[in-house]
Structure formats: structure tokens, C-alpha cells
C-alpha positions in Angstrom: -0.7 -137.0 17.6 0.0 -136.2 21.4 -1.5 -132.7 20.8 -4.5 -134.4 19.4 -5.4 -136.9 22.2 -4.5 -134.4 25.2 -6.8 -132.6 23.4 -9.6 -135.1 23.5 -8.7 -136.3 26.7 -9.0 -133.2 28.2 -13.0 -132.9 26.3 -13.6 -136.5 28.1 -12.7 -135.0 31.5 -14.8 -131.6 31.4 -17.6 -134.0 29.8 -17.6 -136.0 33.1 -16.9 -133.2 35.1 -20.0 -131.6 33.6 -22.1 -134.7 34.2 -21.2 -135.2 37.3 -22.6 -131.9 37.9 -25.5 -132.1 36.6 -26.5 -135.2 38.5 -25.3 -134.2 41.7 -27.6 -130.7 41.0 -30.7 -133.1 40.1 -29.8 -135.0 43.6 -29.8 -132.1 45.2 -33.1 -130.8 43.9 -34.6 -134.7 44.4 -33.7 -134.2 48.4 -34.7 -130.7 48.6 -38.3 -131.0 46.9 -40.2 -129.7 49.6 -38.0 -126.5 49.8 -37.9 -125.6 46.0 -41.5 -126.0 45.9 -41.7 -123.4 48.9 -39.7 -121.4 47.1 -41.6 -121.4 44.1 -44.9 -120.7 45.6 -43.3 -117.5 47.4 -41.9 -116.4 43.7 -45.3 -116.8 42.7 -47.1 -115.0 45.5 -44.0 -112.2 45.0 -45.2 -111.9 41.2 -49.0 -111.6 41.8 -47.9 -109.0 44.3 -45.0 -107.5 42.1 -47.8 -105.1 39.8 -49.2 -103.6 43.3 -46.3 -102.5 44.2 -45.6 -100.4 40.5 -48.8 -99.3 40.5 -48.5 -97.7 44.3 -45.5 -96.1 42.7 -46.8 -94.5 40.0 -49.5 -93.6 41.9 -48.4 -92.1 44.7 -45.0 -91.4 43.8 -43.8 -92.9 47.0 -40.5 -94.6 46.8 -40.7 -99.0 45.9 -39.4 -100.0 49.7 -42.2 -98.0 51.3 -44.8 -99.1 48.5 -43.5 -102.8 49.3 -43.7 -102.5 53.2 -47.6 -101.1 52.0 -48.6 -104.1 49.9 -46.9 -106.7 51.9 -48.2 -105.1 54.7 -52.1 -105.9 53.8 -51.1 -109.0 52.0 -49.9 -110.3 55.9 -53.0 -109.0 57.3 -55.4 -110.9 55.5 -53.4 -114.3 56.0 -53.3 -113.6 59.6 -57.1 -112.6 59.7 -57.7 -115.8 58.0 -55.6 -118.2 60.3 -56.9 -116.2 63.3 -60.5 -115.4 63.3 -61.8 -117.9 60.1 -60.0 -121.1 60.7 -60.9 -121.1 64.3 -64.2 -121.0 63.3 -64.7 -123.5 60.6 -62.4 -126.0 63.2 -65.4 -125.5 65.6 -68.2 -125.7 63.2 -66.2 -129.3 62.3 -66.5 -130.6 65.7 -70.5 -129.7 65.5 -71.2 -131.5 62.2 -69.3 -134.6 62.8 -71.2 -134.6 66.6 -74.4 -134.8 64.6 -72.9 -137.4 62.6 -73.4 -140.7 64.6 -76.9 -139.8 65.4 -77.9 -139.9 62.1 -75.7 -142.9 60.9 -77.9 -145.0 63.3 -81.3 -143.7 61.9 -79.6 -144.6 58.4 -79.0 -148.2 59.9 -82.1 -148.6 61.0 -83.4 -147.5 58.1 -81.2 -149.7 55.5 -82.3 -152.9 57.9 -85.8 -152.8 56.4 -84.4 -153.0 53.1 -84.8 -156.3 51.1 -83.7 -158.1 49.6 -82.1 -159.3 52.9 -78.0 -159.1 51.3 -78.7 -155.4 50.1 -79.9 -154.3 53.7 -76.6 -156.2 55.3 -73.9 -154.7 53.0 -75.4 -151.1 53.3 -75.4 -151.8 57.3 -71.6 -153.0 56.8 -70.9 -150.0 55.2 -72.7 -147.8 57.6 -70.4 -149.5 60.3 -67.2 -148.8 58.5 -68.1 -144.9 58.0 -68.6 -145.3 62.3 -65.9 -147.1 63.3 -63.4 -143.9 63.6 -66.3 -141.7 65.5 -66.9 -145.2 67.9 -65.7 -144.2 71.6 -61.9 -146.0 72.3 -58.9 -145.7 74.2 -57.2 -142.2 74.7 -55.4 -141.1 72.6 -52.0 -142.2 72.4 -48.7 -139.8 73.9 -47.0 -140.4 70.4 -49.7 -140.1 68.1 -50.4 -136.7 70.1 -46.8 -135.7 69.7 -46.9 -136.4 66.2 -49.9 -134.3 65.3 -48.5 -131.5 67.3 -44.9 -132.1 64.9 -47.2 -131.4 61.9 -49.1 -128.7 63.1 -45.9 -127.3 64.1 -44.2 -127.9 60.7 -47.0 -126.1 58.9 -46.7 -123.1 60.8 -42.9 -122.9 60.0 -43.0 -123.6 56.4 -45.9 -120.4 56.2 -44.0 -118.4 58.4 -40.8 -119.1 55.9 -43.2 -118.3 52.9 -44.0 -115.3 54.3 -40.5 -114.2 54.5 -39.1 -115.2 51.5 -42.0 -113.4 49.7 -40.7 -110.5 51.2 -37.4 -111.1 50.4 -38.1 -111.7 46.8 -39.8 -108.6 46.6 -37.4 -106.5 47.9 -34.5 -108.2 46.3 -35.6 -109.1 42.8 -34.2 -107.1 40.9 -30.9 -107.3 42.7 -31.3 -111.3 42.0 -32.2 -110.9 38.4 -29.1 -107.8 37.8 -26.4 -110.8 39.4 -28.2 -113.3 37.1 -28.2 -111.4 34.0 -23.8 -110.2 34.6 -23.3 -113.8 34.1 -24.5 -113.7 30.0 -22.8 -112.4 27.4 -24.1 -108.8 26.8 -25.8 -109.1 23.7 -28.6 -111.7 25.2 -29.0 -110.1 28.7 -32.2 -108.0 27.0 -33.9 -110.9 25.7 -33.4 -112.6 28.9 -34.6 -109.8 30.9 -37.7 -109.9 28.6 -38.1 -113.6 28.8 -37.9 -113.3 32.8 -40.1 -110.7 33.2 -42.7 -111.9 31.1 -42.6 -115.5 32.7 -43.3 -113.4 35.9 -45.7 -111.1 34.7 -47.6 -114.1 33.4 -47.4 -116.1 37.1 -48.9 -113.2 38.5 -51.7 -112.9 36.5 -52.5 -116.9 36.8 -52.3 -116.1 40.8 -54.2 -113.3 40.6 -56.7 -114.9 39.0 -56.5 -117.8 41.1 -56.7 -115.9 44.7 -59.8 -113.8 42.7 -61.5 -116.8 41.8 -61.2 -118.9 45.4 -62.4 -115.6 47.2 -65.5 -115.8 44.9 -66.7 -118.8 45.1 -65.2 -119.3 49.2 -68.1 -116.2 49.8 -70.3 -117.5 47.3 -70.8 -121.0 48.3 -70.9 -119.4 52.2 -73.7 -117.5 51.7 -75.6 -119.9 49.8 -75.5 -122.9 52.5 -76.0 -120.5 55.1 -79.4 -119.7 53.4 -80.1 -123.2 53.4 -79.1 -123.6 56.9 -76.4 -126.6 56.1 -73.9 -127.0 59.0 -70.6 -125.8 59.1 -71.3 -123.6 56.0 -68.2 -121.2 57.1 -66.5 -124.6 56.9 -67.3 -125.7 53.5 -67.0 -122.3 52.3 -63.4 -122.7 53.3 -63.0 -126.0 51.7 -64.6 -124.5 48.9 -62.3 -121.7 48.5 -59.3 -124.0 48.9 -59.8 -126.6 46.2 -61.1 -123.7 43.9 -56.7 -123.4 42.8 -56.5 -127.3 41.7 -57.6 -127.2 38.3 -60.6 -129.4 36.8 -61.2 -131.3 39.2 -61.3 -128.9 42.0 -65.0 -127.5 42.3 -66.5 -131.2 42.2 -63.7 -132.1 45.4 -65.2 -128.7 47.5 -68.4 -130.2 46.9 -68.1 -133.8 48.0 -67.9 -132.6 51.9 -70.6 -130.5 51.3 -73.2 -133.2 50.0 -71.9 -135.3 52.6 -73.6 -133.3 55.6 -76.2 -132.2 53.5 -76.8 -136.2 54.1 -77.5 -135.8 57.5 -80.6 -133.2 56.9 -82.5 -135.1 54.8 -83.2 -135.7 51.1 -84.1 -132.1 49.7 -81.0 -130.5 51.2 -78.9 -132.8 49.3 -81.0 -131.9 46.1 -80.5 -128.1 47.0 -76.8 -128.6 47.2 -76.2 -130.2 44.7 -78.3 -127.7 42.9 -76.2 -124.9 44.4 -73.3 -127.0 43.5 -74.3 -127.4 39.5 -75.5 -123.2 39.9 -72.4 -122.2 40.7 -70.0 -124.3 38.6 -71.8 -123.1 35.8 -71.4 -119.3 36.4 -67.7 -120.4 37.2 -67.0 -121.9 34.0 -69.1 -119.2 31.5 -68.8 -116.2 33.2 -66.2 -116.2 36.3 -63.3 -118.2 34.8 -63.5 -116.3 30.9 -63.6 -113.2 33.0 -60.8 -113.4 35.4 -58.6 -115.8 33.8 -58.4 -114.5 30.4 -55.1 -114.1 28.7 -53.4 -115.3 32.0 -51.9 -119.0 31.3 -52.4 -119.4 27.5 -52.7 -123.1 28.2 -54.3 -125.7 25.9 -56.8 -128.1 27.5 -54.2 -130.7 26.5 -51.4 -128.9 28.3 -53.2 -128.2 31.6 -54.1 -132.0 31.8 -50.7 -132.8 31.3 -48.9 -130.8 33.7 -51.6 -131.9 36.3 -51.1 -135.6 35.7 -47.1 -134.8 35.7 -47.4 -132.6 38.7 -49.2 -134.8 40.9 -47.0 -137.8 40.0 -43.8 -135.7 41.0 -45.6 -133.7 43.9 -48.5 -134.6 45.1 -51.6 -132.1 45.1 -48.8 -129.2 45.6 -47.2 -130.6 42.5 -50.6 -130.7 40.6 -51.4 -127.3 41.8 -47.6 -125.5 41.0 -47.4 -127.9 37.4 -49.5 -125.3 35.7 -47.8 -122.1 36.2 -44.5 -123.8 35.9 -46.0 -125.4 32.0 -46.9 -121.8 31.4 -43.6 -120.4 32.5 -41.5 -122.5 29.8 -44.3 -121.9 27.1 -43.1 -118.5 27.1 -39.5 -119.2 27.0 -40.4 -121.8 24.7 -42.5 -119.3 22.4 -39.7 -116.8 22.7 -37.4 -119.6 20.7 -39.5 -120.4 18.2 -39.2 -119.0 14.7 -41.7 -116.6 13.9 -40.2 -115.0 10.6 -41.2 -118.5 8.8 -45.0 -119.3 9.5 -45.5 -123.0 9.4 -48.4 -123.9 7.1 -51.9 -125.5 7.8 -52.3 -128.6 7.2 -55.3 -129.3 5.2 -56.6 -132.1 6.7 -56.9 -130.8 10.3 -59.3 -128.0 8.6 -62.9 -129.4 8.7 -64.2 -126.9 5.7 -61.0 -124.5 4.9 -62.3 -120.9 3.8 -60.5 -119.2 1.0 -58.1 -117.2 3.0 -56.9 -120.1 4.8 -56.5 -122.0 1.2 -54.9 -119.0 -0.1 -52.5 -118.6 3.2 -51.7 -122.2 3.1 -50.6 -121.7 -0.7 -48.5 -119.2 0.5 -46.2 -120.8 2.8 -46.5 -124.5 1.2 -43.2 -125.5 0.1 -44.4 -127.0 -2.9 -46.5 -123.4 -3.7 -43.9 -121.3 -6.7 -42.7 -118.4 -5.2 -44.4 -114.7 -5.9 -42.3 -113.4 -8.8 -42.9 -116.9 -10.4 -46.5 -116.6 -9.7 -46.4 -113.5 -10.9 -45.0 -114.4 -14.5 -47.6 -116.8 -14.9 -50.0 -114.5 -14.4 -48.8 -112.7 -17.4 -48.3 -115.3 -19.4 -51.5 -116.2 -19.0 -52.8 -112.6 -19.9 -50.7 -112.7 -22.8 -51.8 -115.7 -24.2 -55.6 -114.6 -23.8 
């Protein structure tokens, strides 16, 4: 009887002990959200940048550190390049439109004061004032606010400079992480786990791939096309463009918003032509570009991609939304990895509009209620017999 409850007192203890740990872990990860979603985005950077590196290797036979010095070489290039000589730029071409801004706000009040009736032309005026009031001259700035602003720019400049070296560090010590990982499971599941890993990477890198192919796409496309049409600042909103190109669904229509809004300040027929761009564009994207690019890489329902993004952006804001996919199509894998495939699950006949024969005669086939093949079979000649 002693043996007995030492023996259950002893599960109680390791059951709290093993709570406990799991809450302070979740506490943990609560405080440090802003780092483990850092280090996530590096991990997925690493992976989209993981299949350069083999295929430098087997291509020039050179050894994996020099090949990853190569790759993340370029890779750093580019984001320097585009913090140095683009972002520069599009800041400038800001200041321009939003000079021109003011101007044309008044000729828009003037405008909306020879409306009638007489309350219409006052609440568009009100509203005309409110879109003015932050460009109205005031006070200088103040010291703190100043300060602040230079905190945040600050900030942002360490957190990329961090993400820059722990994708480096991931690449070079990946599969030193994943070897330490692995020596902690019993040795009949480290192969499936390796498998499971690598595929959960492998598919990560080809939903950032695709990601980075399609921004760059539209970010030149949408560049080019309001340069044409002289709109202001096109470098600008190709930028924007680019940028809200990774947030899913909703994305495209959010790049276009600033766009239409300064194609406001040229008159009626640019908006028209933007938003004729816009709609031009948006529909290559969708039946061309995104098929193209994207196929095979996430293996998402519709369903599950809204899901994650409503999820995601409750948890994490717009990064959340952004990292919820590849993280939903990370534990889909692992998820499809557990599931048992030896025992199909049957159709269920009512969520098939007009079922063909071969999906009536597979649905006989793994129905419970359907007699088994030798049984079938002696029916069969039974039947013949009888005839």
C-alpha cells in the first residue's frame, strides 16, 4: 500500500513538475515574441537560400562554406542596394507628392463648396480639413518625439542587421543544429524526423521563393507602368507595391490604395488608368503569375490560408499574418506525415454533386458497410451458378 501511493505520489510531482514547465516555456515565448518571430523569418530566408547553396555545390564542386559565403554574399548585396540607393529615393519622391498635396486639397475645397445641397458640400469640406490638418504648418517638432523616431529607426536597423546574421548562422550551422536535435530521439525515429524536418524546410523555401519572385514582379511591374503614366513617386509605390505583394489576399488591393490616392491629385483619368493598371495586373497575378510561381509550394486550402491569416494577425500583427502561413504549412506536413495512409478514408456521397462510376465504385470499396473482396467474389459465383 506504501509502495503504491509513493508511487503515485511521485506521478503527481513529475506531473507538476512537467506543467510547470510547460507554462513557464509558453511565458517565455509570450515575452520573447518579437525575437522568435525574428528568428523565424531568418529560418525562412536560410531555407529559400538553403537550395542555392546545393546547387553551387553540385555545380561547381566547390566545397558548402565557400558556396555559402557565395550565396549569402549576393543575397547581402541586394538588401544593401535596396536600403541604400532605392529607399533613398522613394523617401524623396514621398516628400515631393505629399508637397503637391495641399495644393490640390484646396482646389478640391473649392470645388466641393459649390456643391448642393448645402450639408453635402460642408461635410466633404470637413473632411477635406481633416485629411489637412497633419500637412497644416505648427510648432517644431518636439526634442522627444524626435528622439523617439530616431529609437525606432534605430531599432529597425538592429533587428535587420540581427536577421542578417542569424541567417548566416543558420546556414552554416544547420546541420550541426538538426545532428544535436536528432541524438536526443530514440534511433529508430531520427530518419523520419530528418525527413519530416527537411521537408517542412524544403517547403518554406519554396513558399519564399515564390514570395521574393512574385514582389520583385509586380515591385518592377507596377514601376514601370506609373512611370508611363507619369504618376508621382512611381519608384515609391512600386516599392509599396512590392512590399504588400507577401501579405496574402488582401495584399495587391493595400499597394494600390496609396497609389489611387495621388493619382487623385492629377485629375480624373489618371485615377481611371490606375486603377486600370491596378485591375491589369491583379489579373495576370492571379491566372498566370501566382499558378506559375507558387505551384506546389504551400499546399494550402483557401480555408487554411484565411485561417492562419485571421490567427496570425490576432497573435502578431501584420508580421503574424504574413509568418501564419508558412508556419500552417509547416505542421500540415508534419501533420500529413502522421496520418494514416494505408486505410483510405471513403467519400462521402453527399459532398459529391454527380459521383462518376469510379468514385461510386471506390467508395464501395473502402465503405465499411461494402462485403469484403473474397465475399464479393463468391457472390459473383453464385450468381453465375445460379444463371
Amino acid at each position: 500500500m506504501r509502495t503504491e501511493t509513493a508511487n503515485w505520489a511521485a506521478r503527481g510531482v513529475g506531473l507538476a513538475i512537467g506543467v510547470g514547465f510547460v507554462l513557464l516555456v509558453v511565458l517565455i515565448a509570450s515575452l520573447a515574441r518579437d525575437v522568435l518571430l525574428l528568428v523565424f523569418v531568418a529560418v525562412l530566408l536560410g531555407a529559400a537560400l538553403e537550395p542555392l547553396v546545393a546547387m553551387i555545390r553540385s555545380r561547381t564542386g566547390i566545397g558548402r562554406g565557400l558556396s555559402i559565403l557565395i550565396v549569402y554574399a549576393v543575397f547581402l548585396a541586394i538588401v544593401v542596394a535596396t536600403a541604400v540607393f532605392i529607399v533613398p529615393a522613394a523617401v524623396v519622391q514621398l516628400g515631393a507628392a505629399l508637397g503637391r498635396l495641399p495644393s490640390f486639397l484646396d482646389e478640391l475645397k473649392t470645388s466641393a463648396s459649390q456643391l448642393r445641397p448645402q450639408a453635402l458640400s460642408e461635410g466633404i469640406s470637413s473632411l477635406i480639413d481633416a485629411v489637412k490638418a497633419p500637412f497644416a504648418p505648427g510648432p517644431p517638432p518636439d526634442p522627444k518625439a524626435i528622439l523617439g523616431v530616431s529609437v525606432v529607426v534605430g531599432q529597425v536597423g538592429a533587428a535587420l542587421i540581427t536577421l542578417l546574421a542569424l541567417v548566416f548562422f543558420w546556414l552554416t550551422e544547420r546541420s550541426r543544429l538538426q545532428r544535436y536535435v536528432l541524438a536526443f530521439l530514440p534511433m529508430d525515429r531520427r530518419a523520419g524526423i530528418r525527413d519530416a524536418w527537411n521537408e517542412v524546410e524544403s517547403r518554406l523555401g519554396l513558399w519564399v521563393r515564390g514570395q521574393l519572385i512574385l514582389m520583385a514582379t509586380i515591385g518592377v511591374a507596377t514601376g514601370i507602368a506609373y512611370s508611363v503614366i507619369g504618376l508621382p513617386a512611381a519608384l515609391l509605390l512600386a516599392l509599396i507595391a512590392a512590399l504588400t505583394e507577401v501579405i496574402p489576399i488582401v495584399g495587391p488591393l493595400i499597394g494600390a490604395i496609396p497609389a489611387l490616392l495621388i493619382a487623385t491629385t492629377m485629375g480624373p483619368e489618371t485615377v481611371v488608368i490606375t486603377l486600370g493598371i491596378y485591375f491589369v495586373l491583379h489579373l495576370i497575378e492571379g491566372n498566370v503569375l501566382v499558378p506559375m510561381v507558387m505551384r506546389n509550394s504551400v499546399g494550402l486550402s483557401p480555408f487554411l490560408v484565411l485561417l492562419s491569416l485571421l490567427v496570425g494577425g490576432t497573435v502578431g500583427g501584420i508580421l503574424g499574418a504574413v509568418v501564419a502561413v508558412p508556419i500552417v504549412a509547416g505542421l500540415t506536413v508534419v501533420l500529413d506525415r502522421l496520418q494514416d495512409r494505408e486505410t483510405p478514408v471513403p467519400i462521402d456521397p453527399a459532398a459529391i454533386e454527380t459521383p462518376t462510376e469510379d468514385e461510386k465504385a471506390a467508395h464501395e470499396r473502402t465503405s465499411p458497410d461494402s462485403p469484403a473482396p473474397g465475399r464479393r467474389r463468391s457472390r459473383a459465383r453464385t450468381a453465375a451458378a445460379k444463371s
